[in-house]
PDB file of N, CA, C and O in Angstrom:
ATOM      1  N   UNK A   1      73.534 115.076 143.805  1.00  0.00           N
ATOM      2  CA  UNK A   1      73.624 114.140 144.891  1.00  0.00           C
ATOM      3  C   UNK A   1      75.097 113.949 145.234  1.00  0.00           C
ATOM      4  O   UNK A   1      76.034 113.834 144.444  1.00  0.00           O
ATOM      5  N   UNK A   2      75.117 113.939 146.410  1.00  0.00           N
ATOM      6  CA  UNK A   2      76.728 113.787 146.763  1.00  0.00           C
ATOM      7  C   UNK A   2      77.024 112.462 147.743  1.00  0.00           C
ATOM      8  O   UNK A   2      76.315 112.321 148.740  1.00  0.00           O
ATOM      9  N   UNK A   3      77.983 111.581 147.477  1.00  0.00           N
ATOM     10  CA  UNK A   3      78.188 110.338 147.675  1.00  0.00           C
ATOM     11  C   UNK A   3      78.542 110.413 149.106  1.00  0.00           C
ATOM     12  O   UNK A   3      79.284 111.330 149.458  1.00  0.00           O
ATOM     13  N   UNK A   4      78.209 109.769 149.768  1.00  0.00           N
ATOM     14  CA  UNK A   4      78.491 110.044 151.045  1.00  0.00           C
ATOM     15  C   UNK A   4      79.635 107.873 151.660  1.00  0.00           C
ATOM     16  O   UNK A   4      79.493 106.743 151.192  1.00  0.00           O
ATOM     17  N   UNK A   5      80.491 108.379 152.718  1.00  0.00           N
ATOM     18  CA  UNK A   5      80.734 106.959 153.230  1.00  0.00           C
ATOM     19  C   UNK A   5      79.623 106.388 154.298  1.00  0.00           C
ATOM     20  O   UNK A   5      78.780 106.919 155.021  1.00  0.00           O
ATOM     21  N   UNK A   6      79.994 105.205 154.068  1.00  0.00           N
ATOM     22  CA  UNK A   6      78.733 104.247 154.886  1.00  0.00           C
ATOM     23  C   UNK A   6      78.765 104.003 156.375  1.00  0.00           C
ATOM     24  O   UNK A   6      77.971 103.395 157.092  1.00  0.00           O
ATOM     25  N   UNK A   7      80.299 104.865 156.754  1.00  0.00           N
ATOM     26  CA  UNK A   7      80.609 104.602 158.195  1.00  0.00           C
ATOM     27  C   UNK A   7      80.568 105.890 159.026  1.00  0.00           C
ATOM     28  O   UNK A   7      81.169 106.914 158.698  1.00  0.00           O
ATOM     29  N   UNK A   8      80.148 105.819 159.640  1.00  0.00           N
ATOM     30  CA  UNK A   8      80.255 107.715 160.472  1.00  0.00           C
ATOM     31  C   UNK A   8      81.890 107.480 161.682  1.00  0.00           C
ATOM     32  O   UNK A   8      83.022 107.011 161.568  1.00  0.00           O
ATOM     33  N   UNK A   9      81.144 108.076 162.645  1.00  0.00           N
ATOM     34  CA  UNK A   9      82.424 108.123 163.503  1.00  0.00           C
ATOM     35  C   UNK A   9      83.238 106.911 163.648  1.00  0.00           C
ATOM     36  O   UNK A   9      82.604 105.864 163.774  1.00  0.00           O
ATOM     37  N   UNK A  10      84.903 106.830 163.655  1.00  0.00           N
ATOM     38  CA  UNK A  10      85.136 105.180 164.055  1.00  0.00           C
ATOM     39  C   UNK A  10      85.997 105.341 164.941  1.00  0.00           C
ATOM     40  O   UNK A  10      87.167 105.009 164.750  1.00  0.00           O
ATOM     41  N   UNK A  11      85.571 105.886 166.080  1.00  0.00           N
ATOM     42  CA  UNK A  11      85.917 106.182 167.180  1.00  0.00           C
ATOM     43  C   UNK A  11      85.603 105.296 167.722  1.00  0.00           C
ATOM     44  O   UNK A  11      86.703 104.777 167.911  1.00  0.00           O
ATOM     45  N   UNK A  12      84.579 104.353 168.369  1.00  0.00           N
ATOM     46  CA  UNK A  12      83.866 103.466 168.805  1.00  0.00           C
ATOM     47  C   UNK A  12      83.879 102.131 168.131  1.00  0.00           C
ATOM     48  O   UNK A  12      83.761 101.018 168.645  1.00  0.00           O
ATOM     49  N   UNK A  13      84.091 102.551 166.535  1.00  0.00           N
ATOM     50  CA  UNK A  13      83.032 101.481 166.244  1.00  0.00           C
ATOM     51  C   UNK A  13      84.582 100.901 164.958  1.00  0.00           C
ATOM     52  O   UNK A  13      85.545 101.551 164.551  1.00  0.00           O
ATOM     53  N   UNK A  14      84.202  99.607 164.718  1.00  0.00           N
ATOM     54  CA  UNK A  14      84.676  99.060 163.336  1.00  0.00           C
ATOM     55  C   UNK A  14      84.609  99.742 162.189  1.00  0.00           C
ATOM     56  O   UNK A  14      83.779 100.619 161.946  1.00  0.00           O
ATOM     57  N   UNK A  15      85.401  99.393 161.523  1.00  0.00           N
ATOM     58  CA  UNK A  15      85.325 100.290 160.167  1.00  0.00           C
ATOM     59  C   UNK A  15      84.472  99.218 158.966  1.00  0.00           C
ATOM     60  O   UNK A  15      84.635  97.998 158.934  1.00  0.00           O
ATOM     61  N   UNK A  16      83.800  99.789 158.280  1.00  0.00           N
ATOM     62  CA  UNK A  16      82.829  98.843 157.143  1.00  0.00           C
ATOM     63  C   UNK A  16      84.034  97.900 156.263  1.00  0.00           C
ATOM     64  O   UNK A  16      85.126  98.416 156.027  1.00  0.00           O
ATOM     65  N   UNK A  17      83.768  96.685 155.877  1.00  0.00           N
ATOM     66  CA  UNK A  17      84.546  95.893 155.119  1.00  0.00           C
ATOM     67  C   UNK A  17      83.503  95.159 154.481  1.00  0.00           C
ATOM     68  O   UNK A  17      82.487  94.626 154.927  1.00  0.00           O
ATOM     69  N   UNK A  18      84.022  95.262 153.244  1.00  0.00           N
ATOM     70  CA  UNK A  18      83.435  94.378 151.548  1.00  0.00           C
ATOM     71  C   UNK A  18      84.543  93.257 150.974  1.00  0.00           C
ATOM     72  O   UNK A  18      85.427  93.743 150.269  1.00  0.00           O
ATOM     73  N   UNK A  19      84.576  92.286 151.126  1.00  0.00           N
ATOM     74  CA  UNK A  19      84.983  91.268 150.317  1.00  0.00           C
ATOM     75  C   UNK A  19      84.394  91.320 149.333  1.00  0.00           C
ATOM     76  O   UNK A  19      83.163  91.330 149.312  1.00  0.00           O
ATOM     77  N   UNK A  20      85.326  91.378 148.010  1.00  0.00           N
ATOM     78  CA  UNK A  20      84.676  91.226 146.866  1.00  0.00           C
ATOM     79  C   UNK A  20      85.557  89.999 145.982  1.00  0.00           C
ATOM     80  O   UNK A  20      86.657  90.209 145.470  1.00  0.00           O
ATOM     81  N   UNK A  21      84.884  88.804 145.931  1.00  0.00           N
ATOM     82  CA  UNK A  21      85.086  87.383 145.267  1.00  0.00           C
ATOM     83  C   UNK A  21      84.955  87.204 143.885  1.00  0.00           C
ATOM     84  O   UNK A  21      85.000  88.217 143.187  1.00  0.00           O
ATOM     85  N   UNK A  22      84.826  86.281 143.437  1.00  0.00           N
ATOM     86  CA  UNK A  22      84.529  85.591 142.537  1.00  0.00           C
ATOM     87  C   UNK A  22      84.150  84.120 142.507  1.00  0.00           C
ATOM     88  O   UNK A  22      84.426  83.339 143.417  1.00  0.00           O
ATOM     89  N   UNK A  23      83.367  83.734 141.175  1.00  0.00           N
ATOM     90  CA  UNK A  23      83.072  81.969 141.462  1.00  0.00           C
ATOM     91  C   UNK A  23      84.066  81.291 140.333  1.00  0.00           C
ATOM     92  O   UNK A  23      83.801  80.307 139.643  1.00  0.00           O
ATOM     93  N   UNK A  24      85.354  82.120 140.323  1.00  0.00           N
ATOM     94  CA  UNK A  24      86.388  81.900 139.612  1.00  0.00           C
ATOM     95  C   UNK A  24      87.764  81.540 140.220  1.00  0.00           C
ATOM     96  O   UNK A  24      88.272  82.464 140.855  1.00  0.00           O
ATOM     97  N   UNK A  25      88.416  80.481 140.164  1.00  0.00           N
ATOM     98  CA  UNK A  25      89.762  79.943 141.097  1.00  0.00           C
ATOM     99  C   UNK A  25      90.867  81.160 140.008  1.00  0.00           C
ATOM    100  O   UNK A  25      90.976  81.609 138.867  1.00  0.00           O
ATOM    101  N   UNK A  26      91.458  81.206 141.330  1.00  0.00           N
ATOM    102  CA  UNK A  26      92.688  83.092 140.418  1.00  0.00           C
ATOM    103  C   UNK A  26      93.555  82.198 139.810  1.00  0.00           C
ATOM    104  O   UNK A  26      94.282  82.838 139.050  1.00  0.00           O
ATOM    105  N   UNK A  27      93.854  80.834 139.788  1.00  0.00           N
ATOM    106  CA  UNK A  27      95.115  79.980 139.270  1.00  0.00           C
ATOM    107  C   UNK A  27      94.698  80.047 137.739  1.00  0.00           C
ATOM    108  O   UNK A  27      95.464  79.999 136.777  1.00  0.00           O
ATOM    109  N   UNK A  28      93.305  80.169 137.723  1.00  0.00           N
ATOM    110  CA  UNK A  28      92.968  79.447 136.235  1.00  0.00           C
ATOM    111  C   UNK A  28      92.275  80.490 135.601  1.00  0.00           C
ATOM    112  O   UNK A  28      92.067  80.528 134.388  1.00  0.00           O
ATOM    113  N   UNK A  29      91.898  81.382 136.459  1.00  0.00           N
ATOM    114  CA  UNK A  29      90.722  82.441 135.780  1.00  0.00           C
ATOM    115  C   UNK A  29      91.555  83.409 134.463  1.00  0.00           C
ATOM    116  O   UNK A  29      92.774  83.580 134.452  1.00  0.00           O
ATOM    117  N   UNK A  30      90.611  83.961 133.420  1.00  0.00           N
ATOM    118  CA  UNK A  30      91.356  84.904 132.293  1.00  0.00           C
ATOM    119  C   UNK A  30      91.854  85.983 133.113  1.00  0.00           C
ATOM    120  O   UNK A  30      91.336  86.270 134.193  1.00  0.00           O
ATOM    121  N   UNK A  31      93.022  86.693 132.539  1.00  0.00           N
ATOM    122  CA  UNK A  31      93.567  87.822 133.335  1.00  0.00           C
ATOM    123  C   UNK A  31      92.529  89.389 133.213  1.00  0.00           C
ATOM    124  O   UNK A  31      92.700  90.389 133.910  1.00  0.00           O
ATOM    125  N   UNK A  32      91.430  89.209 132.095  1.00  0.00           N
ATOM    126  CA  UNK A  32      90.495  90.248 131.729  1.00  0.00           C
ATOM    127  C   UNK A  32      89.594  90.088 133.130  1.00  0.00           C
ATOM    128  O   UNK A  32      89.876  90.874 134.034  1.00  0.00           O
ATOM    129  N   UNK A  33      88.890  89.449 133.283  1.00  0.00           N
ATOM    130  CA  UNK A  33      88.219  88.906 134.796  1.00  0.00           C
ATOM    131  C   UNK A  33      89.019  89.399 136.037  1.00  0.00           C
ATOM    132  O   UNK A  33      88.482  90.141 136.859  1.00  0.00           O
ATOM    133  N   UNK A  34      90.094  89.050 136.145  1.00  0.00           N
ATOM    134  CA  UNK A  34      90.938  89.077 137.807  1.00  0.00           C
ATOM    135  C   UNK A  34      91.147  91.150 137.374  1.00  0.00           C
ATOM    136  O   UNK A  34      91.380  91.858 138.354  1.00  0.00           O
ATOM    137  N   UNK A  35      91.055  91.743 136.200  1.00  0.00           N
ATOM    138  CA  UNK A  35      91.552  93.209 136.057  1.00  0.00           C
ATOM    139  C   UNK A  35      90.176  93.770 136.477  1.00  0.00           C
ATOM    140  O   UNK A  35      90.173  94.649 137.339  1.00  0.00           O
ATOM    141  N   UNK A  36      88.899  93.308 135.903  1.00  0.00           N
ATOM    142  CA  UNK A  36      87.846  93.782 136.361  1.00  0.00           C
ATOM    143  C   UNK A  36      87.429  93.534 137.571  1.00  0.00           C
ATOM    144  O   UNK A  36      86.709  94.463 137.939  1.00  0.00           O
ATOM    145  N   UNK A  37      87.582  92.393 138.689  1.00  0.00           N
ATOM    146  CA  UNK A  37      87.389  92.681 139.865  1.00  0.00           C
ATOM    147  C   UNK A  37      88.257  93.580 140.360  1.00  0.00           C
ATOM    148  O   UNK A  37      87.774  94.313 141.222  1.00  0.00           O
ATOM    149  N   UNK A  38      89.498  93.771 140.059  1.00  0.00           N
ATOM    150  CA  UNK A  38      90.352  94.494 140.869  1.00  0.00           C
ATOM    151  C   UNK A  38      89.790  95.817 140.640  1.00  0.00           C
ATOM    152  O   UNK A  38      89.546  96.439 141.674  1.00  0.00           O
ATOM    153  N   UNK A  39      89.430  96.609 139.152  1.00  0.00           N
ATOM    154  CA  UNK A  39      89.219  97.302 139.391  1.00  0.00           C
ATOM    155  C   UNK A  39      87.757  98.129 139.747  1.00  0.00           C
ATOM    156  O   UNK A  39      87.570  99.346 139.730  1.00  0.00           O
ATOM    157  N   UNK A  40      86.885  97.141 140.044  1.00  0.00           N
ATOM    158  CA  UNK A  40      85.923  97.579 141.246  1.00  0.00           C
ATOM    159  C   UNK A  40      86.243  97.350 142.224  1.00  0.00           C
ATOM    160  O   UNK A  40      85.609  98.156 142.904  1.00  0.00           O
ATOM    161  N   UNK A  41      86.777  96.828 142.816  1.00  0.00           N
ATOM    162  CA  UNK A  41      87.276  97.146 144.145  1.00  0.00           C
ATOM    163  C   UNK A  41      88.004  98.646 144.633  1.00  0.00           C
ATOM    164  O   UNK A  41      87.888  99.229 145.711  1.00  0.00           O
ATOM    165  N   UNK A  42      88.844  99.056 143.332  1.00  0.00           N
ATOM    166  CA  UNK A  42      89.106 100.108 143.863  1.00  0.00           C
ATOM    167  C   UNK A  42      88.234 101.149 143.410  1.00  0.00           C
ATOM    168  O   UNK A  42      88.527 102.199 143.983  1.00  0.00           O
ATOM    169  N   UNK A  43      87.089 101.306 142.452  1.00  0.00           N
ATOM    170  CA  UNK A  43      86.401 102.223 142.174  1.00  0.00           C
ATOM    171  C   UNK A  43      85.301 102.095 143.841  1.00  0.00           C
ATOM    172  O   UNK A  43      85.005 103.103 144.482  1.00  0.00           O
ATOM    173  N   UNK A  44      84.917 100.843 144.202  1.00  0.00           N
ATOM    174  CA  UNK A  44      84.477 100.809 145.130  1.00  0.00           C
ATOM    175  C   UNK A  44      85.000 101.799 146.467  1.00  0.00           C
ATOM    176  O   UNK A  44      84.284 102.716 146.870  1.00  0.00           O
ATOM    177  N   UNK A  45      86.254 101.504 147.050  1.00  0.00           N
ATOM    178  CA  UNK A  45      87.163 102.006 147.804  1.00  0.00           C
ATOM    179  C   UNK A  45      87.169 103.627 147.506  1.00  0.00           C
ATOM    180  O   UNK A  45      87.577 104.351 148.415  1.00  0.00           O
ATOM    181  N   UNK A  46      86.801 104.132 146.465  1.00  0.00           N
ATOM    182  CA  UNK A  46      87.274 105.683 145.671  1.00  0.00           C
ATOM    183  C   UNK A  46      85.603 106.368 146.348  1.00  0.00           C
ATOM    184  O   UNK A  46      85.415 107.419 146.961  1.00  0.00           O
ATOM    185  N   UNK A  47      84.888 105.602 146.054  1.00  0.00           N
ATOM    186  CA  UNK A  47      83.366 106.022 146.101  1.00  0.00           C
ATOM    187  C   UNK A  47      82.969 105.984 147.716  1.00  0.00           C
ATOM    188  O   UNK A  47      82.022 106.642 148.146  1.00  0.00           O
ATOM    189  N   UNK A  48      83.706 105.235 148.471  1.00  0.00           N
ATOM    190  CA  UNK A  48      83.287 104.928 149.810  1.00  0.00           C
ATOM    191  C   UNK A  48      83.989 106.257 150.497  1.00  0.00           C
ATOM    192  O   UNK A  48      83.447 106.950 151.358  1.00  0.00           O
ATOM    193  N   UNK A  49      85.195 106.455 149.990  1.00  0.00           N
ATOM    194  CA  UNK A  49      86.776 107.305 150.646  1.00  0.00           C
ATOM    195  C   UNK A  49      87.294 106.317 151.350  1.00  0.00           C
ATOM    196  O   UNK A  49      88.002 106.753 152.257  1.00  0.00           O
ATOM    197  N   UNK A  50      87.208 104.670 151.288  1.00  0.00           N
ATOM    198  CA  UNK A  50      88.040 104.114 151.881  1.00  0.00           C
ATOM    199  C   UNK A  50      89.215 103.382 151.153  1.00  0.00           C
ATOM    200  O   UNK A  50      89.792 104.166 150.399  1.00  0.00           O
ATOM    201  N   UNK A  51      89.760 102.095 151.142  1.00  0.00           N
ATOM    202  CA  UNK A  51      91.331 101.714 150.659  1.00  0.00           C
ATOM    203  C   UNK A  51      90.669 100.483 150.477  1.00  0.00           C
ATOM    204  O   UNK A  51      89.789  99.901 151.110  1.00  0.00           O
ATOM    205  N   UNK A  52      91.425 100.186 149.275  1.00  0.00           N
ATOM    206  CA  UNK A  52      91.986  98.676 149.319  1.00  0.00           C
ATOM    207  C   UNK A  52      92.576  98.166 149.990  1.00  0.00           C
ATOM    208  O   UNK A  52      93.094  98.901 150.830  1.00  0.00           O
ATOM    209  N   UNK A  53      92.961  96.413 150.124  1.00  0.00           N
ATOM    210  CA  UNK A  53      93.613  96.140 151.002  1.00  0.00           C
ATOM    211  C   UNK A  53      94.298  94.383 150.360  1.00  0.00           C
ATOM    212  O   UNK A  53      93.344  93.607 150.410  1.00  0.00           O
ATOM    213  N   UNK A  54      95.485  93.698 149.865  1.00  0.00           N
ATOM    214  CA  UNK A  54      95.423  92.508 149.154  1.00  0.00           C
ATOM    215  C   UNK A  54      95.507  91.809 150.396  1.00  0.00           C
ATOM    216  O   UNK A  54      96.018  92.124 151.471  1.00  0.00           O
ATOM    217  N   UNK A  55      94.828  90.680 149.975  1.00  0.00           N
ATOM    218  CA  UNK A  55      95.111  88.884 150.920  1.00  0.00           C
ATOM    219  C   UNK A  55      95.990  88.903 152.141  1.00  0.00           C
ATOM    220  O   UNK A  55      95.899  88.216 153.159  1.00  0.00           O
ATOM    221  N   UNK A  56      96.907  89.886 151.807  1.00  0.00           N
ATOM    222  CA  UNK A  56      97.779  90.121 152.762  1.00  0.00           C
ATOM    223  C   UNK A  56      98.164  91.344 154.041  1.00  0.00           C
ATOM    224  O   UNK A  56      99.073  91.417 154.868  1.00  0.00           O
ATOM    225  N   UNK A  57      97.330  91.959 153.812  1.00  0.00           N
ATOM    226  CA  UNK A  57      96.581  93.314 154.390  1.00  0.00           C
ATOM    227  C   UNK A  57      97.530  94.669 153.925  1.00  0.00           C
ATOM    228  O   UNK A  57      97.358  95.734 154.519  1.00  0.00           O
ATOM    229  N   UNK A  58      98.433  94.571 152.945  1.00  0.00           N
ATOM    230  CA  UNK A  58      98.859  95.683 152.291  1.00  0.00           C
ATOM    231  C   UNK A  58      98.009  96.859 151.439  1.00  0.00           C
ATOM    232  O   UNK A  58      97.553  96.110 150.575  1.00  0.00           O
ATOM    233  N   UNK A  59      97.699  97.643 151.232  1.00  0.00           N
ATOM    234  CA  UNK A  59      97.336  98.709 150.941  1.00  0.00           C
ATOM    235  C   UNK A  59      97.633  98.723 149.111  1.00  0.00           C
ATOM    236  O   UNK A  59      98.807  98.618 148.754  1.00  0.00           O
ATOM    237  N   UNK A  60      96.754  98.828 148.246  1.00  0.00           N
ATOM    238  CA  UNK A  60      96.624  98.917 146.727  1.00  0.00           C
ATOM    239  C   UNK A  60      96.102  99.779 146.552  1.00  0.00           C
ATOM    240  O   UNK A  60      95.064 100.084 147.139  1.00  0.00           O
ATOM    241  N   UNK A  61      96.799 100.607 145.476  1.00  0.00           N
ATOM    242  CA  UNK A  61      96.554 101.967 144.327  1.00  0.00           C
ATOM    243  C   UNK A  61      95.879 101.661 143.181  1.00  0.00           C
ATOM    244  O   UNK A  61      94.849 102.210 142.791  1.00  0.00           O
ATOM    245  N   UNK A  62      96.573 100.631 142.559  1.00  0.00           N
ATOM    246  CA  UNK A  62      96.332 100.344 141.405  1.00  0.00           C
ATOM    247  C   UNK A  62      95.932  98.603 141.371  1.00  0.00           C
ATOM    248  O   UNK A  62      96.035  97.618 142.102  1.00  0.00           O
ATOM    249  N   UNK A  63      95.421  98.970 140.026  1.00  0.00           N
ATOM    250  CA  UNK A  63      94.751  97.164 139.659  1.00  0.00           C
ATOM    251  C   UNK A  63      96.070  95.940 139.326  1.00  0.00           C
ATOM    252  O   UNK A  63      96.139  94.722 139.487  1.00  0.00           O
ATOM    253  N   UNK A  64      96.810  96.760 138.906  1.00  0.00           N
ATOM    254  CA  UNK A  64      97.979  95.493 138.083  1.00  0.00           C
ATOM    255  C   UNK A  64      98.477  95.209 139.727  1.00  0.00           C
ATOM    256  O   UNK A  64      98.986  94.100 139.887  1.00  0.00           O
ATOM    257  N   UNK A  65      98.401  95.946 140.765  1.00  0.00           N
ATOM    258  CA  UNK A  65      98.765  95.753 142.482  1.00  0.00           C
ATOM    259  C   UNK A  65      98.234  94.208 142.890  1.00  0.00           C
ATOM    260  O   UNK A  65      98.729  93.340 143.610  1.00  0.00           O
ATOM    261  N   UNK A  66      97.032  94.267 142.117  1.00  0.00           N
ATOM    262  CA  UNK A  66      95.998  92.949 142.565  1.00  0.00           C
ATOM    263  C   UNK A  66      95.605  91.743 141.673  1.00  0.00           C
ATOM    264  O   UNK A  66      94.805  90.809 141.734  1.00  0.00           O
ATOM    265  N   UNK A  67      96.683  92.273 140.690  1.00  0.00           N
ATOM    266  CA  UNK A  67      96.341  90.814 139.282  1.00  0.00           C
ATOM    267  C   UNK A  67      97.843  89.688 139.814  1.00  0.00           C
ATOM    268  O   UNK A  67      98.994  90.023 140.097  1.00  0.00           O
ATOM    269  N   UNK A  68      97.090  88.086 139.775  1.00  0.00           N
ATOM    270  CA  UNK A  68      97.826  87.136 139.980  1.00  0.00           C
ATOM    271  C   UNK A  68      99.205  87.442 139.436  1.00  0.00           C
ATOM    272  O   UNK A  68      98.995  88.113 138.426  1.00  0.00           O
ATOM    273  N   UNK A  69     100.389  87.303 139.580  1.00  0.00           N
ATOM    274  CA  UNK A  69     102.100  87.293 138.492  1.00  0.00           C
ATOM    275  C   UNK A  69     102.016  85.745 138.160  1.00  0.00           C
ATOM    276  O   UNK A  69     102.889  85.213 137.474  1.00  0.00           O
TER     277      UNK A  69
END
């Protein structure tokens, strides 16, 4: 089976977007938690062929890109 993306042409059209949350505030949450959302988001992004993107609409590679400092 071969993974296909969820968006066809985006010539016309919007490109697909996933918010992916938590029912966890990032001030207080464990840093093991904020590493595992980050990194489905980008396994997500890998599987789609599309990108990450942080709070701020910059572009992320990596997970430590998206853990609170």
């Amino acid at each position: 089976m071969t993974a296909r993306p969820a968006v066809g042409g985006l010539e016309d059209n919007e490109p697909c977007r996933w918010d992916l949350r938590t029912k966890f505030p990032v001030a207080t949450v464990d840093p093991r938690t904020c590493q595992q959302v980050a990194e489905a988001a980008l396994a997500l992004a890998r599987a789609a062929g599309g990108v990450v993107i942080d709070t701020y609409g910059f572009p992320v590679d990596q997970h430590g890109d998206l853990l609170p400092r």
